[in-house]
C-alpha positions, 0 to 999 in steps of 0.5 A, spaced: 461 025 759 458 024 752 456 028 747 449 030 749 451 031 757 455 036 754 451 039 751 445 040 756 451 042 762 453 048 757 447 050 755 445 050 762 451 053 765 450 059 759 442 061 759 440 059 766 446 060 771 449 066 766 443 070 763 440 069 771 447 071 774 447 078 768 441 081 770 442 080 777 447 084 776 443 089 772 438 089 777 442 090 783 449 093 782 450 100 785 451 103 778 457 108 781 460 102 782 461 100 774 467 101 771 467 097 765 464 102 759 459 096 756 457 094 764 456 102 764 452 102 757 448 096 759 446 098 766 443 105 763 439 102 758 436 097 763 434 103 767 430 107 762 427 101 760 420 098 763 418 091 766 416 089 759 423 093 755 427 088 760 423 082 758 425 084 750 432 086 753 432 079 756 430 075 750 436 078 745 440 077 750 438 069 749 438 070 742 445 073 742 447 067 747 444 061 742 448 064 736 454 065 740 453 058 742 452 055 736 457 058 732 462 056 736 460 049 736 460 049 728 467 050 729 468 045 734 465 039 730 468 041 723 461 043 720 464 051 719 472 052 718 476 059 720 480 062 714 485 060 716 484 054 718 488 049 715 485 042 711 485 036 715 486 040 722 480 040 725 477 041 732 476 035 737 473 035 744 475 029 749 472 027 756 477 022 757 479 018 752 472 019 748 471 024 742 465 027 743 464 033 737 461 032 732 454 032 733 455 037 738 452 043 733 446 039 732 444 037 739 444 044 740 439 045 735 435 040 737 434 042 743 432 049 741 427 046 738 424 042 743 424 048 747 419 052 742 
C-alpha cells in the first residue's frame, strides 16, 4: 500500500464507514439500552434535535474527526512531536518493507481541499 492508498483507505474508513455506522446508531439504538454515559448524552441531544440540528451535529462530528485525524498523522510523519518524545525518535509507518509517513499529513490535507 503507498502513502496516498493509505491515506484514502483511512479517510474512508473514518468518515464514511465511521460517521455513517455512528448516527445509525444514533438513529436506531433502543435509548434503554445505553449503558455508556457519552452514548447516553449523545443519544439525548440527538433526540431534541430537529433534521437540520443533526445535519449541524453531523458536520461537527467531521470536524472533529478531520482534526483528529489530522494531528494524529503530524505525529506520525515527525511534523509535530510529544514532549516527551526524545530527538531523533521518530515515527515510521511501514507496509512491507517500504516507509510510507512522511507526507502522510499532507496528503490528508490535500484532499480536504479537493473536497471543498
Amino acid at each position: 500500500m503507498t502513502d496516498r492508498e493509505f491515506v484514502k483507505s483511512i479517510k474512508d474508513e473514518i468518515f464514511d464507514k465511521s460517521l455513517h455506522r455512528y448516527f445509525e446508531i444514533l438513529r436506531t439504538i433502543d435509548r434503554g439500552s445505553i449503558t455508556h454515559i457519552y452514548w447516553k448524552a449523545t443519544a439525548s441531544l440527538y433526540d431534541k434535535l430537529d433534521h437540520k440540528g443533526r445535519e449541524q451535529l453531523r458536520f461537527f462530528a467531521i470536524l472533529i474527526m478531520e482534526d483528529t485525524l489530522s494531528s494524529v498523522l503530524s505525529y506520525i510523519d515527525g511534523s509535530s512531536t510529544f514532549a516527551t518524545q526524545e530527538e531523533g525518535e521518530d515515527f515510521k509507518l511501514t507496509s512491507g518493507e517500504q516507509v510510507i509517513s512522511g507526507m502522510l499529513h499532507d496528503f490528508f490535507l490535500a484532499t480536504l481541499e479537493d473536497e471543498e
